[in-house]
C-alpha positions as CSV (number, residue, x, y, z in Angstrom):
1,X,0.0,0.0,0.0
2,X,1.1,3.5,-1.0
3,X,2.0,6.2,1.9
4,X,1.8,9.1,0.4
5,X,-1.7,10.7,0.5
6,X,-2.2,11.4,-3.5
7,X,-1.1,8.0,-4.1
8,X,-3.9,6.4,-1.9
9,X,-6.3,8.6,-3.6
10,X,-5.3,7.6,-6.7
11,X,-5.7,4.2,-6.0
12,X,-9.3,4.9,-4.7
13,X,-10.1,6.6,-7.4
14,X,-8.7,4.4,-10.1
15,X,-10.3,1.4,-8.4
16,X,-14.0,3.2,-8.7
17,X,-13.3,4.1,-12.3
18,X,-12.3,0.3,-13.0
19,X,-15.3,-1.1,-11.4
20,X,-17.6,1.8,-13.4
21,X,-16.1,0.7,-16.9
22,X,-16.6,-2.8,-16.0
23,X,-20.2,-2.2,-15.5
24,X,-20.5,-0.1,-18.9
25,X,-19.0,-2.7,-21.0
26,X,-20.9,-5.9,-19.6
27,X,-24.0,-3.8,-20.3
28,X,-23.0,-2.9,-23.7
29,X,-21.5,-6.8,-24.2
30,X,-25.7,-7.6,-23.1
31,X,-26.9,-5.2,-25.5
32,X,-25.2,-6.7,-28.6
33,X,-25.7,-10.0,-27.4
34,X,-29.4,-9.4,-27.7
35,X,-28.7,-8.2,-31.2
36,X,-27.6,-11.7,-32.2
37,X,-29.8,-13.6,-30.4
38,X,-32.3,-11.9,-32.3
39,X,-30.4,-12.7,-35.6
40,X,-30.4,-16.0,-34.9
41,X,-33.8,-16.7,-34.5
42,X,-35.2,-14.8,-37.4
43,X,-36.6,-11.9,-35.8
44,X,-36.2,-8.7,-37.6
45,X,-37.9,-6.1,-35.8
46,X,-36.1,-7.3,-32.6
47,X,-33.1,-7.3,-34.5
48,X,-34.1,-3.6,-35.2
49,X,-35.0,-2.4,-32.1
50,X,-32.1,-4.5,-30.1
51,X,-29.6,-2.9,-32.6
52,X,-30.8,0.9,-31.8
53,X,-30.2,0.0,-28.2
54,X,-26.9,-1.4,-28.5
55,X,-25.6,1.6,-30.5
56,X,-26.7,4.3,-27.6
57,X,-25.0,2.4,-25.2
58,X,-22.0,2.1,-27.6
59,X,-21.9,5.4,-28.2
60,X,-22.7,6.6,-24.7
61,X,-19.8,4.2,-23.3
62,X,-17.5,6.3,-26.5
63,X,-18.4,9.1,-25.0
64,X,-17.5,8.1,-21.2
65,X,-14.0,6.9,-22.4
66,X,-14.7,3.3,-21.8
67,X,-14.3,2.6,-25.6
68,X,-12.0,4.1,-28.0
69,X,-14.1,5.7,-30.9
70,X,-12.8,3.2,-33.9
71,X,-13.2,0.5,-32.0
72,X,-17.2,2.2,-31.7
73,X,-17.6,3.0,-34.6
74,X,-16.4,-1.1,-36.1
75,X,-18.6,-2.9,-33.5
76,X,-21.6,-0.3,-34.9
77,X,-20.9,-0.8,-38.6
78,X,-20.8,-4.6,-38.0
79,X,-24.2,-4.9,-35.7
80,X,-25.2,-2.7,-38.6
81,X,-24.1,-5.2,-41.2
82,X,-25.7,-8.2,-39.9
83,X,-29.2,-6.9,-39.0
84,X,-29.0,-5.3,-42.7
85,X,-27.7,-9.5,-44.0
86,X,-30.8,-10.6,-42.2
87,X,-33.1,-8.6,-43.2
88,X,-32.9,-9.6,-47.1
């Protein structure tokens, strides 16, 4: 453990920061899961409507920091990509 006063904090602080992005991504990792799931059984308006969902909690963990904005923007075009190959 750390003695000097800034260094506890910091490690306070970048423990609660760690636990926060692990809660944004698992969400987000749900989210796109129910996009597949909904892919796989045919469904396209759940496809639809789970793929809106998963891109706002894409986008609003991009905007938190939690994911860098390429990596955003590939997982987007590629939910994108499969809901659009199911749908024809």
């Amino acid at each position: 453990m750390a003695n000097i006063k800034s260094a506890k904090k910091r490690i306070l602080v970048t423990k609660t920061k760690e636990e926060q992005n692990k809660r944004i991504r698992s969400s987000v990792k749900t989210a796109v899961k129910k996009v597949y799931v909904a892919i796989d059984e045919k469904n396209a308006d759940a496809a639809k409507e789970a793929l809106l969902a998963a891109t706002s909690a894409i986008d609003k963990a991009t905007r938190k920091g939690v994911y860098h904005k390429n990596y955003a923007s590939r997982k987007v075009s590629r939910l994108n990509l499969a809901v659009n190959k199911m749908s024809r």
